[in-house]
C-alpha positions as CSV (number, residue, x, y, z in Angstrom):
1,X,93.6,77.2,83.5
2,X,90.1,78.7,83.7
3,X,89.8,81.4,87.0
4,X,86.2,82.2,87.7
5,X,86.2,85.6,89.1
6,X,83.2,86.5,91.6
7,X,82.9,89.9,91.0
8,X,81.1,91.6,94.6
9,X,81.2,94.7,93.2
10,X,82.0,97.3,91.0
11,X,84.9,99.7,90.3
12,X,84.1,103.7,90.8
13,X,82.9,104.8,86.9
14,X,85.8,107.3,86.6
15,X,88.2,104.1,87.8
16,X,86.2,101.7,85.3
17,X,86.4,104.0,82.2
18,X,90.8,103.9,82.6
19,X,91.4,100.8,83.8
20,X,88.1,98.3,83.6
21,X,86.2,96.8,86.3
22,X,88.0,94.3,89.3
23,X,87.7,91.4,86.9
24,X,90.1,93.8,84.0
25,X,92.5,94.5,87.4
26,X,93.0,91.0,88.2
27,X,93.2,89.7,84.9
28,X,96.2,92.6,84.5
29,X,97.5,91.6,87.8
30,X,97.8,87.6,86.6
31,X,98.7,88.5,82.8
32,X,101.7,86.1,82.0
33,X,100.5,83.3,84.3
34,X,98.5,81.6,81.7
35,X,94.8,81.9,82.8
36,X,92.0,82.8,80.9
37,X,89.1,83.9,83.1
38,X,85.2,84.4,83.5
39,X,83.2,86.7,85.8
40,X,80.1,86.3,87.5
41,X,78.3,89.2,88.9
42,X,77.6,88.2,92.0
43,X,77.1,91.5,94.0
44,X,74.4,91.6,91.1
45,X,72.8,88.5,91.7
46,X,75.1,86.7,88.7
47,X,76.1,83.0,90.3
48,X,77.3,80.3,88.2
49,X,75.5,77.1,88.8
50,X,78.6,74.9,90.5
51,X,81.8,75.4,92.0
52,X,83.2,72.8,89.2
53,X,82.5,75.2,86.5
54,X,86.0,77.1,86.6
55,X,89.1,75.2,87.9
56,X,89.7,78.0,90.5
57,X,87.8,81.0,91.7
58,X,89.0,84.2,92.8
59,X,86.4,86.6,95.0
60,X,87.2,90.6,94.5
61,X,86.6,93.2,96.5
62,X,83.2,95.6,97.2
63,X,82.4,98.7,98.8
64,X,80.0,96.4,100.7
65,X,80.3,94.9,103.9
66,X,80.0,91.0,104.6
67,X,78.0,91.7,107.2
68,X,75.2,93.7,106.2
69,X,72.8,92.1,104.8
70,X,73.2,92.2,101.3
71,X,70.6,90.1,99.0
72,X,73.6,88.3,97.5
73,X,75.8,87.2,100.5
74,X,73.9,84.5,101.4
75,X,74.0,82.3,98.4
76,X,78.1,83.4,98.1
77,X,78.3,82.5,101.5
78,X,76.9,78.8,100.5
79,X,78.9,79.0,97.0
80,X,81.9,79.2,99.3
81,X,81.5,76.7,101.1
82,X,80.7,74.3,98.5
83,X,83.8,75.8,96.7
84,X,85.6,74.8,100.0
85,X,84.6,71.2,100.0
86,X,85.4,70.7,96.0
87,X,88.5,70.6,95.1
88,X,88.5,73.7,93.1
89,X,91.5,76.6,94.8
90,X,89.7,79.9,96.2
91,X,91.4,82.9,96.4
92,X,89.9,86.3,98.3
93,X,91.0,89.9,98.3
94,X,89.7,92.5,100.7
95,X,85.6,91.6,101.1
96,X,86.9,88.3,99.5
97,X,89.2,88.0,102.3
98,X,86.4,89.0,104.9
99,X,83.6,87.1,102.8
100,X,85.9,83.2,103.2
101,X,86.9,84.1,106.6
102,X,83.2,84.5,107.5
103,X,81.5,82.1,105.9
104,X,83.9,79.3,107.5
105,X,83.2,80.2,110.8
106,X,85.6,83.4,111.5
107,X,84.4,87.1,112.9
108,X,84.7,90.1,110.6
109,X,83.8,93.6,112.2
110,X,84.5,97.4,111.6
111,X,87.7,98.3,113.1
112,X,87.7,100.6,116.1
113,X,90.8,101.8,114.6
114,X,89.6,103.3,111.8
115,X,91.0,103.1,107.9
116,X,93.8,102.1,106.3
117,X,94.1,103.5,103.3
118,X,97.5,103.6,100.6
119,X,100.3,101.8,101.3
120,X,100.9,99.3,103.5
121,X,103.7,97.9,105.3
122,X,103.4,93.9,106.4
123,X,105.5,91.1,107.1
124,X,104.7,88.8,105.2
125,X,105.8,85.1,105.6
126,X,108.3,83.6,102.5
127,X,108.8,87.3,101.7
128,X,110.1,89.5,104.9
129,X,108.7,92.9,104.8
130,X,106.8,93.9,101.5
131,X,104.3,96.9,100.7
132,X,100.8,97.0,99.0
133,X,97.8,99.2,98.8
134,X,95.0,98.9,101.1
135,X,91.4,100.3,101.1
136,X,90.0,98.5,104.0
137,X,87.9,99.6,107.7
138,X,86.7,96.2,107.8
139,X,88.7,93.4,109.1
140,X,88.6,90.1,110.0
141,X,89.2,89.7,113.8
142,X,88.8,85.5,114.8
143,X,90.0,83.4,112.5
144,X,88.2,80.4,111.0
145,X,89.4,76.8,112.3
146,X,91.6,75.9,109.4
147,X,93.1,79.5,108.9
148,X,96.3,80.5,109.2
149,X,98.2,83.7,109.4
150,X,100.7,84.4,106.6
151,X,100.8,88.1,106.8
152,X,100.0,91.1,109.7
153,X,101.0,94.6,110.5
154,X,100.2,96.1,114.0
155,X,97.1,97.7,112.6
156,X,95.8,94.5,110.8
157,X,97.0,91.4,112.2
158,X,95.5,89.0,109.9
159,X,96.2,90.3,106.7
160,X,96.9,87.5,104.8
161,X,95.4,83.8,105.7
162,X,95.7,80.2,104.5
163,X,93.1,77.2,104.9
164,X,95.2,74.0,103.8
165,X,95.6,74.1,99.6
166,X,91.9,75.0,99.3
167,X,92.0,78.7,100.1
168,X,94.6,82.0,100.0
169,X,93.3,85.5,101.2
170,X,94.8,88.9,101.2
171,X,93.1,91.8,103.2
172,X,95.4,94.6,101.0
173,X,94.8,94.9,97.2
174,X,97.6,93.7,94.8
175,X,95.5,94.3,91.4
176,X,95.3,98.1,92.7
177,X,99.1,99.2,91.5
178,X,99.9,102.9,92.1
179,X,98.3,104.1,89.0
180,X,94.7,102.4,89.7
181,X,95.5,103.6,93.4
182,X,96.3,107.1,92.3
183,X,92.7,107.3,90.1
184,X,90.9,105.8,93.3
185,X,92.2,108.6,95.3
186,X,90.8,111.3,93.0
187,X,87.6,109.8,92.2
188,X,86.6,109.4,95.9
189,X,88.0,112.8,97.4
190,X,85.3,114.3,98.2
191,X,83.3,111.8,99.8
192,X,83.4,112.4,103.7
193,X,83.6,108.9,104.5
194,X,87.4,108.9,104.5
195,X,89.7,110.7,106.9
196,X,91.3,113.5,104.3
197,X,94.8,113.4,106.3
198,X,95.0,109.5,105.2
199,X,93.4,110.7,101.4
200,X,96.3,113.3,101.1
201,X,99.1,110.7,102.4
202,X,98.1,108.0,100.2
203,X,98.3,110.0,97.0
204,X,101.7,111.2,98.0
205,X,102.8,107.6,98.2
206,X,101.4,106.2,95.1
207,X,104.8,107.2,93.0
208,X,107.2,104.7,95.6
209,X,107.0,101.4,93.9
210,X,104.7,98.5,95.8
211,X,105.3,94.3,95.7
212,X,102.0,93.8,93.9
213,X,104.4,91.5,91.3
214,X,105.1,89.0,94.0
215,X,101.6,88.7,95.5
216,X,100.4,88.1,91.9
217,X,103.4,85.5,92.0
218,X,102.1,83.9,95.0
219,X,98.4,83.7,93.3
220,X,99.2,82.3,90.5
221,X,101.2,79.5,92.6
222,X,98.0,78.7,95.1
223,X,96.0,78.2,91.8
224,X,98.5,76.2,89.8
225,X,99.1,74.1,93.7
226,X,102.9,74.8,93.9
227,X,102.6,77.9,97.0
228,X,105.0,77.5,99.7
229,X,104.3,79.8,102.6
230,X,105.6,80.4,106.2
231,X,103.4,81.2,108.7
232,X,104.0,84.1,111.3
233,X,104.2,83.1,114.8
């Protein structure tokens, strides 16, 4: 099965040069699953030409937001929806999360609440509670008509979404294990953008094992058409 990855931006250089780019992450997230995959720049202006190229798609995160104005979120906003209305699976992590939810008709804002950053605790339907690194101020906030929620924590409430079999979306970041997570910390330390109290506490939890395995589990399912979920009241 061919995953077209949407890349929508690009891994810190001190991340890149130990463990690749987002497309390398995922692809190391999925490895076993029997996918091949192809990327497509598209935070660079890199769009493949239909949404029946790839027999699923999978959008990556970015330091960007989905709602600033970016050359290249208005044709991904169109290539989603078109993805939406083929019958090709779509799966979003982080600004992949925030980019579906958007361009089907949700709200994504910046959280008066501030960051999370590290790991995560949420409940998460089919799976009880389970941890994951996050690296998020966005969030999405009204859901689109067809979503529902799969996953929440009292800080981010929709944290994981479902549109029918067409789409799957995780605000937290499975293809960032502890040592990706651990590099991240260091190679952004000294930018003043993130609280240092949540900078220190998320490397000091980067050795207590995470549930990436079973998100990647649950991925590979929504792609292959064989997920079962709950959803959380």
């Amino acid at each position: 099965m061919l995953i077209g990855i949407l890349q929508c931006g690009h891994a810190p250089d001190d991340v890149q040069s130990l463990h690749g780019d987002f497309d390398t992450m995922f692809a190391a997230l999925l490895q076993g699953h029997g996918f091949t995959f192809k990327t497509w720049n598209v935070v660079d202006d890199d769009f493949p030409a239909s949404p029946l190229e790839v027999d699923g798609w999978l959008i990556t995160g970015s330091k960007h937001g989905v709602y600033e104005g970016h050359d290249f979120i208005t044709p991904l906003s169109a290539l989603i929806t078109k993805i939406y209305a083929s019958a090709r699976p779509m799966v979003g992590v982080c600004f992949g999360h925030q980019m579906i939810a958007q361009a089907l008709g949700g709200t994504v804002e910046k959280f008066d609440g501030g960051w999370a950053i590290g790991r995560q605790d949420y409940a998460f339907g089919g799976h009880g509670t389970i941890a994951l690194n996050a690296w998020h101020q966005d969030q999405v906030i009204a859901l689109a008509p067809e979503a529902q929620v799969i996953a929440g924590n009292d800080f981010c409430k929709f944290a994981a979404l479902v549109y029918e079999d067409k789409a799957y979306t995780i605000q937290p970041h499975p293809e960032f294990s502890n040592p990706v997570f651990s590099d991240y910390v260091s190679a952004r330390r000294d930018s003043p953008a993130y609280p240092a109290a949540l900078m220190d506490r998320a490397d000091q939890t980067t050795n207590i094992p995470i549930q990436d395995g079973l998100i990647a589990n649950d991925i590979a399912a929504f792609f292959k058409g064989t997920f079962k979920h709950e959803v959380l009241e």
